[in-house]
C-alpha positions in Angstrom: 66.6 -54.2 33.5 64.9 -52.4 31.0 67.1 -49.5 29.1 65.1 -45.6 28.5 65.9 -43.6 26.0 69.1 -41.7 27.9 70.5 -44.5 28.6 70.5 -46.0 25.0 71.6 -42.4 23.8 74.6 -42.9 26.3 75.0 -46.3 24.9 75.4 -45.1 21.6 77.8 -42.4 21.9 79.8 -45.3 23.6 79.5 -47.2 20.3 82.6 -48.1 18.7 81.7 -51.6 17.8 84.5 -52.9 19.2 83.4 -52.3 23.4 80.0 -54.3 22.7 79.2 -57.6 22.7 77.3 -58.6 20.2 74.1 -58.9 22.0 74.7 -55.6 23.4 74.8 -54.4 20.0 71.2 -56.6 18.8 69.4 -55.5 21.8 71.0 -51.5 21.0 69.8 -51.8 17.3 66.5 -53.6 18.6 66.1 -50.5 20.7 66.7 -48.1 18.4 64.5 -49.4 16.4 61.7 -49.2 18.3 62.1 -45.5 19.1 59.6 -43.5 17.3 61.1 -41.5 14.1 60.6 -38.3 13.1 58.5 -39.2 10.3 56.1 -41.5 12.6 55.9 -39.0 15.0 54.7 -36.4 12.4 51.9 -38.8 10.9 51.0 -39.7 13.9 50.5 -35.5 14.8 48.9 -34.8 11.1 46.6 -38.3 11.8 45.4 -37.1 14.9 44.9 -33.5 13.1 42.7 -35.0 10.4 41.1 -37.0 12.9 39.9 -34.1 14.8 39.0 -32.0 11.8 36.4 -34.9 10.3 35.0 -34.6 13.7 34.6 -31.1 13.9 33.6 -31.1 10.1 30.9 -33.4 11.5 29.9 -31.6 14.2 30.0 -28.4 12.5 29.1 -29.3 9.1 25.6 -31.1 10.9 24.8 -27.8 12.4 25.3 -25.7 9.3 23.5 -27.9 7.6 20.5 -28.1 9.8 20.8 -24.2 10.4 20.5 -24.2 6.2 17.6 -26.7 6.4 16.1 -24.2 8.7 16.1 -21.4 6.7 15.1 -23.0 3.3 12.2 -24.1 5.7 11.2 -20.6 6.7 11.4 -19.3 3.4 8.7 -22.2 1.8 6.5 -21.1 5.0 7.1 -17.6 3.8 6.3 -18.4 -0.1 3.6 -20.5 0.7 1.9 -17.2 3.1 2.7 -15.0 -0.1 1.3 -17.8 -2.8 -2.1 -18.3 -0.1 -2.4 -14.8 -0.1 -2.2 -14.0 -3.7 -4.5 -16.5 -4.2 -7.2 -15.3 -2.1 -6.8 -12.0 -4.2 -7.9 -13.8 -7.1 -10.3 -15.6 -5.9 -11.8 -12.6 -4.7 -11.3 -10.5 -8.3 -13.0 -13.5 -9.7 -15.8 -12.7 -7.0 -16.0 -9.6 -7.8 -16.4 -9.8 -11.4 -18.9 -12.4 -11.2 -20.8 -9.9 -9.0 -20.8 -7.4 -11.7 -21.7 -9.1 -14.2 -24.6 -10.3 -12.3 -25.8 -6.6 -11.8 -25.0 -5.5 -15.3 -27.2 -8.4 -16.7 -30.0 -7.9 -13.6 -29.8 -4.1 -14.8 -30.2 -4.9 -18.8 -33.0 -7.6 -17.8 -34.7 -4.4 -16.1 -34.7 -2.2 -18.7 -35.9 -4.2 -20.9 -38.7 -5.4 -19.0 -39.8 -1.7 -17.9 -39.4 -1.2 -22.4 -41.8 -4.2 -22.9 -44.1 -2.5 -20.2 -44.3 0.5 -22.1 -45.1 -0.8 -25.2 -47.5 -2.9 -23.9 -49.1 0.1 -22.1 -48.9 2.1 -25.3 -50.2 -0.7 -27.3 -53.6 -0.6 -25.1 -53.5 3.5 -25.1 -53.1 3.3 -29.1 -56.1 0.4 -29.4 -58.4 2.5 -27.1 -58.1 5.9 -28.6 -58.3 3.8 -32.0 -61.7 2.1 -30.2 -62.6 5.9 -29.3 -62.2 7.4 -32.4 -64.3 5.0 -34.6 -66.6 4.2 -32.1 -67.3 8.5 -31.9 -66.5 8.2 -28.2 -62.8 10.2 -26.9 -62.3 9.8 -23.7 -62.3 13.3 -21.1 -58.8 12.4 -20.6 -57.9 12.4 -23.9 -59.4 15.9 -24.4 -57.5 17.7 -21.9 -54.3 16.3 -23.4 -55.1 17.5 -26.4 -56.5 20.8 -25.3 -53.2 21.5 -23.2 -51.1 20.4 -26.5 -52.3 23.1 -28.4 -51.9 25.5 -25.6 -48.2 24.7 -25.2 -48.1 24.9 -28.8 -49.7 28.4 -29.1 -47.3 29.4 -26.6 -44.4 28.2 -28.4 -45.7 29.5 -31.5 -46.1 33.5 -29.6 -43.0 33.0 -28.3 -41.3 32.2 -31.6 -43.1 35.3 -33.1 -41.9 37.0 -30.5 -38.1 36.6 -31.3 -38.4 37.1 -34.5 -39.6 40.3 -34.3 -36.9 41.3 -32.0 -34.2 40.0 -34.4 -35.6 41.8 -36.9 -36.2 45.3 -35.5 -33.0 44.5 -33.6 -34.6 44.8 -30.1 -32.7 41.5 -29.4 -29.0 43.2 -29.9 -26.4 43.0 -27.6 -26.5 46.0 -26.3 -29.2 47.1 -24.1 -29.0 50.7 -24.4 -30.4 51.6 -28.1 -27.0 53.1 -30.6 -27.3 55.8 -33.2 -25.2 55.9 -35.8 -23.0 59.0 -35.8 -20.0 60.1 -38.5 -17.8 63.4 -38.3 -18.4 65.9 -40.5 -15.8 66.0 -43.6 -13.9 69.3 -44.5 -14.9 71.4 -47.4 -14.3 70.2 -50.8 -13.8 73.7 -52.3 -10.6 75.0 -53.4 -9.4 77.9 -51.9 -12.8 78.8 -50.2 -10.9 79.1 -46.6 -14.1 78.2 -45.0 -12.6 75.1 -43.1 -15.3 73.1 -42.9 
C-alpha cells in the first residue's frame, strides 16, 4: 500500500514520535523526502522557462536574422544598380569627350589644309603674274581686276571728298533744317537818354 501526499500530511500531524514505530517513522522521513520542495519546484519552473526562451531565441533570433540578411542583400543589389549606373555615365562622358576631341582636331586638320591650299593657290597666282609681267604678257583676267580696283578706289576716293566737304561747310550737322545764329538786341548804353533801347 502505497501512501499520497494527504495521507503522509495526516501522518505527520499525528507525529509525536512516541505513536510510530520506527519504521513508520523511516518510511515517513523517506517520504517526505521525496516530496518535491519549494526550491525544486521553482528551478524546475525557471528551467523550463529558460528552456523555452533559448528556443524561442532560436526560432526567433534565426528569422531576424535571415529577415536582416535579406535586407543587407537588397541594399548591395541596390548599390550595385546605383554603382552600374554611375558607371555607365562615365563611360559615356569619357565617350563623349573623346568624340570632341576628335572633331576639334578633324576641324583644326581642315583649316589648315584649306590655309595650305590657299597659299599654294597664291603661290601659282604670284609666279604667273610674276611670269606675265617679265615675259610682257598680263593676262585679260588680270586686267579687269585691276581696272575694277581703281574704280572702287575712285569711288572711295569721291566719296571721301565728298564728306569732307560736308564737314567742312557743315552740310553734314545734325540738324537737317539749316540754323542762323540770332542774339537779342542789348538796351542802350547812354545815360539818361530814356530811349529804352
Amino acid at each position: 500500500m502505497a501512501l499520497d501526499v494527504n495521507d503522509l500530511a495526516m501522518l505527520k500531524g499525528l507525529d509525536t514520535k512516541e505513536g510510530l514505530s520506527p519504521y513508520e517513522q523511516v518510511k515517513l522521513d523517506y517520504m517526505s523526502a521525496k516530496r518535491p520542495s519549494n526550491v525544486a519546484v521553482t528551478s524546475i519552473v525557471f528551467g523550463g522557462a529558460a528552456l523555452v526562451g533559448v528556443a524561442a531565441s532560436m526560432i526567433y533570433g534565426g528569422m531576424y536574422a535571415n529577415a536582416k540578411s535579406k535586407e543587407a542583400k537588397e541594399a548591395a543589389i541596390a548599390s550595385e544598380k546605383v554603382a552600374n549606373a554611375q558607371y555607365q555615365s562615365v563611360l559615356q562622358l569619357i565617350a563623349q569627350g573623346n568624340a570632341n576631341t576628335k572633331d576639334n582636331i578633324d576641324r583644326l586638320l581642315l583649316g589648315l589644309q584649306r590655309e595650305t591650299d590657299a597659299r599654294a593657290a597664291g603661290d601659282t597666282n604670284i609666279s604667273q603674274t610674276i611670269t606675265d609681267t617679265i615675259s610682257g604678257q598680263q593676262s585679260a583676267a588680270q586686267s579687269s581686276q585691276v581696272s575694277q580696283t581703281s574704280a572702287i578706289d575712285t569711288s572711295v576716293q569721291q566719296i571721301m571728298t565728298q564728306t569732307l566737304s560736308d564737314a567742312i561747310t557743315g552740310k553734314s550737322s545734325l540738324n537737317p533744317t539749316p540754323v542762323t545764329i540770332y542774339s537779342a538786341p542789348a538796351p542802350c548804353g547812354c545815360p539818361g537818354c530814356g530811349c529804352n533801347g
